[in-house]
N, C-alpha and C positions, 0 to 999 in steps of 0.2 A: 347273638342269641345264645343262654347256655344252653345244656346239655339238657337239663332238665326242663325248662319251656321248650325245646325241640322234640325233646320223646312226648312232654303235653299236646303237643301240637299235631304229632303227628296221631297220635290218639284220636283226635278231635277229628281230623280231617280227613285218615287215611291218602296223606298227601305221600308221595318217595320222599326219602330224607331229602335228595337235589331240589323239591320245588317248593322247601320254604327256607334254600339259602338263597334266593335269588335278589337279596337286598344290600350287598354291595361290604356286608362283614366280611371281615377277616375269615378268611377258613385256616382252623388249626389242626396239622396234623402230629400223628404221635408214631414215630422209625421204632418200630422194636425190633431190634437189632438181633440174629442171633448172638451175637458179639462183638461190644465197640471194638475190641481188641485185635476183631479178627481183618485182615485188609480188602477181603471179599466185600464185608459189610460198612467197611470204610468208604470204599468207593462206589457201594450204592446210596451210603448214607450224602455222598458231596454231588452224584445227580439228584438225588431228592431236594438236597439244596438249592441246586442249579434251577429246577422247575420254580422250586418260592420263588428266588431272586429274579426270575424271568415275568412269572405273574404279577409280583409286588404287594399284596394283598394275601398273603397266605405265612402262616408262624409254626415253622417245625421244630420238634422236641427228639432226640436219639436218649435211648431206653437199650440198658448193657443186658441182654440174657444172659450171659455168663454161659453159653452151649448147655445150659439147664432147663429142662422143659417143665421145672416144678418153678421156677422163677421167670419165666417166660410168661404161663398161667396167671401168676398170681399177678403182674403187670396190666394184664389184659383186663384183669378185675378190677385193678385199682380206677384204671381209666376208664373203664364202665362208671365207677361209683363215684367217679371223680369229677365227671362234668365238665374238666376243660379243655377238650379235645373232642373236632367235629371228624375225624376220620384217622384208620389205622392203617400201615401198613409195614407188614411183617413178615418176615425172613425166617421162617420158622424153626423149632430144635424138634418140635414133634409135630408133625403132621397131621397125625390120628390124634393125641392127649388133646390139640388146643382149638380141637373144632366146636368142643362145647362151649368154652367160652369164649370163642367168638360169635358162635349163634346168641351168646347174650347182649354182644355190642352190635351185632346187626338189629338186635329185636330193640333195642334201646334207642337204636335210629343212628349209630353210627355206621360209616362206612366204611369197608375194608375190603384193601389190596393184599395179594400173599404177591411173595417177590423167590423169585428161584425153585419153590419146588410149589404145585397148590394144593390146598389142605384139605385133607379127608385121606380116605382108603384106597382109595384109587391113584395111585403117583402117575399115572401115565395119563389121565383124564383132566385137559387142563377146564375143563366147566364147573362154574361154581357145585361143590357138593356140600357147602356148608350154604341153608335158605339165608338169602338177604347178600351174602359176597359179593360186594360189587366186583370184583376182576382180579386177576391172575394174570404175573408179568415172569413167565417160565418156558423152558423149554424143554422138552417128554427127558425123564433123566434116561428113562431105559435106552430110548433110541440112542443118546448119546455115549453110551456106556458101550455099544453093540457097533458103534463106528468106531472107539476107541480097541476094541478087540479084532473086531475087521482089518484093524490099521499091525498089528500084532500078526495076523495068520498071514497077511502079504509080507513081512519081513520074514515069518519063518517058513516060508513057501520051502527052501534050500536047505533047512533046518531037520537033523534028523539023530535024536532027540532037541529038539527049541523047549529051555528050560525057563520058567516065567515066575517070575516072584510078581505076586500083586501086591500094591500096598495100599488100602479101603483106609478112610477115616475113621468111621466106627460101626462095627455091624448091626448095635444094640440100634442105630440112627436105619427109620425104614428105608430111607430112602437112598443109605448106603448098602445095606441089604439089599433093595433092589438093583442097585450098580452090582454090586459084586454079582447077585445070580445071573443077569445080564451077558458079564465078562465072562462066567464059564458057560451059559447057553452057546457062545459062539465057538471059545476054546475047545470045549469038549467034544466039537463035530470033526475036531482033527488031531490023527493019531498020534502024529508029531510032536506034537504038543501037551508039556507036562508042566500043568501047576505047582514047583514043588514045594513054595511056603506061600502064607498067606501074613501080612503083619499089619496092624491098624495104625497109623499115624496121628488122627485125632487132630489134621491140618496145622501140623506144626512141626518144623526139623527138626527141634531136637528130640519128641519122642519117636518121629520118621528116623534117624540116627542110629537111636538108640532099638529101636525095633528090627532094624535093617542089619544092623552090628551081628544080632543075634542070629536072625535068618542067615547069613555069610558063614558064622563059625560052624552051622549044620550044615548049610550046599554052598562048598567052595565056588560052585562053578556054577552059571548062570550065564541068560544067553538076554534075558528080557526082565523090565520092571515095567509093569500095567499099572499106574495110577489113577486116583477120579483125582486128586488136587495138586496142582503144581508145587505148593508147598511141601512134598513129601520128598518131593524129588531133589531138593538141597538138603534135605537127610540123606539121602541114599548117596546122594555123590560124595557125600565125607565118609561114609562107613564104605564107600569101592575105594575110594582111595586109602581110607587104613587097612585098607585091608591086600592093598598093594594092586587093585586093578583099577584099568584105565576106565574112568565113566563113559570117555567115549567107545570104547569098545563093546558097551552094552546097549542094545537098542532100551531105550528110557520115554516112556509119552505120558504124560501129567495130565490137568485138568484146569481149565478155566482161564488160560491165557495173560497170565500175569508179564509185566514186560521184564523182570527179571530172569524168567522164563524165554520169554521171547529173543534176548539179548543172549543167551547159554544155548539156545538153537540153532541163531547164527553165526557163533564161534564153534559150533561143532559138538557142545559137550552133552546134550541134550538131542532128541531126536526130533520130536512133535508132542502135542498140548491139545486138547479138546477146546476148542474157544468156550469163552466166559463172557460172558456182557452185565459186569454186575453193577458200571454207572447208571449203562439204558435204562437196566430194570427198574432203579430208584427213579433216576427221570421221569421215564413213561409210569408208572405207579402212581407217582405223585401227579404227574399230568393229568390223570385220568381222572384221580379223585377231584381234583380242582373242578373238572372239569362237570363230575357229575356232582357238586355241591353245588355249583351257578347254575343249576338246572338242564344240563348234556344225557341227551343218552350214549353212554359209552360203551366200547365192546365188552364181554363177560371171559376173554380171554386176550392177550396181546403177544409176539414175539419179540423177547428182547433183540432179535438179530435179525429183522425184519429193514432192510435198507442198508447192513454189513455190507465192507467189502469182503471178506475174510472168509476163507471160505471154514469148515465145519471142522474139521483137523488141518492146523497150522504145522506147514514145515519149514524146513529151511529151504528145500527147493521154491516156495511157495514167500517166502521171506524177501533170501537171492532176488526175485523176482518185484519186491515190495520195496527197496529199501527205505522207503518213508513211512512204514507202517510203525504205530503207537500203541500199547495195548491200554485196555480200560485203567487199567489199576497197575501199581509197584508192585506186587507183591507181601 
């Protein structure tokens, strides 16, 4: 059925878009990506894979946002206007910008997943707040951003001054705004503890490098790096060491549990990582749409870490402990 006799149809009948797939088409969906580039979105773009290949009956498409939420938008338009895609799901660059025109592809009768953070104003609210979202495959970023700082005040319990460089993707990103205010809601309830730079990494080493470089030539001395992404944190370990300090000597905890990460925890150079699940999320995303296009009522919310062995901050103690553990994604 296209796009167009299904927004007819459902016109006519006021049916959910799930009870007039119920006839054994292909369901096709459309991965907008924040970034094919990026290997977060790599590896929920190869469990969204994994769910087609598993159904057999389902045609998925990966769509580059380019971390642009003006080309993110206008994606979202085109497969409105475009008719060959019976559901979306999306990884989103802006949270707030693309709730509008996603209320145009739910109004149009597609369906849509948001994958890692869900869309609207509210980042801690994983219920649909765009009308018509079928589901949300996220985990509350604040709460994790507040266990990541937690994980920081038990190291600098001994610490007196515990000097903390954070390193945020991008503040202009709400939803790194929200991590970063997060991180000093906890930091700031102890005295100990001083934030003395802040540098944006933008989920990539070499501007984590090169950011990190700079923070170093102003506070020689540092006792902690607070990250939301594990990629930041193979920037920060070439700018300690040009700068002639030992990585290990600095307690360092990342974000989202890359197994390059995982594998630098166990040799010591790396401390702890905030777990990541960004195959599940594609997975269960994709699963869910499939599952509400053949006619399912499915949850309006999901945890990608919902059946984890792993627990919420990944250590080495906790590794030791694992030695068969995998993370989602390379890095």
């Amino acid at each position: 059925m296209t796009r167009k006799l299904l927004a007819a149809a459902l016109a006519a009948t006021a049916l959910t878009p799930a009870a007039v797939f119920a006839e054994g088409d292909a369901v096709r969906l459309a991965f907008l990506a924040a970034s094919s580039q990026n290997g977060y979105n790599d590896a929920t773009w190869q469990g969204i894979q994994a769910a087609a290949a598993e159904d057999g009956n389902v045609e998925v498409e990966i769509f580059d946002g380019e971390f642009n939420a003006t080309v993110q938008f206008s994606q979202v338009e085109d497969i409105v206007a475009g008719g060959r895609f019976d559901g979306i799901i999306i990884a989103p660059n802006d949270t707030v910008g693309i709730a509008t025109a996603l209320e145009e592809a739910t109004s149009a009768g597609l369906l849509v997943a948001s994958v890692l953070f869900p869309v609207g104003p509210e980042l801690t609210n994983m219920e649909p707040q765009v009308p018509g979202l079928t589901t949300t495959v996220a985990l509350d970023p604040a709460a994790g951003a507040r266990a990541e700082a937690e994980a920081v005040v038990d190291y600098c319990a001994d610490k007196d001054p515990c000097r903390v460089v954070i390193m945020i993707g991008q503040l202009q990103f709400p939803f790194d705004n929200l991590r970063y205010e997060s991180f000093l809601e906890v930091l700031n309830q102890h005295a100990n503890i001083t934030v003395v730079a802040t540098g944006e990494g933008n989920y990539n080493p070499d501007q984590s490098l090169t950011a990190m470089t700079d923070i170093l030539q102003a506070n020689p001395e540092i006792d902690v790096v607070l990250s939301n992404a594990d990629q930041h944190l193979l920037g920060v370990e070439i700018a300690l060491e040009d700068a002639g300090i030992d990585p290990a000597s600095v307690y360092t905890i990342g974000g989202g549990l890359n197994q390059i990460t995982v594998d630098k925890i166990r040799a010591g150079v790396f401390d702890a990582t905030l777990s990541g699940y960004p195959r599940s999320e594609g997975y269960i995303a994709a699963q869910l749409l499939i599952r509400a296009a053949r006619g399912e009522e499915v949850p309006t919310w999901a945890s990608p870490a919902e059946g984890a062995a792993n627990p919420l901050i990944v250590t080495k103690e906790w590794l030791d402990a694992n030695p068969d553990f995998t993370a989602e994604w390379e890095g």
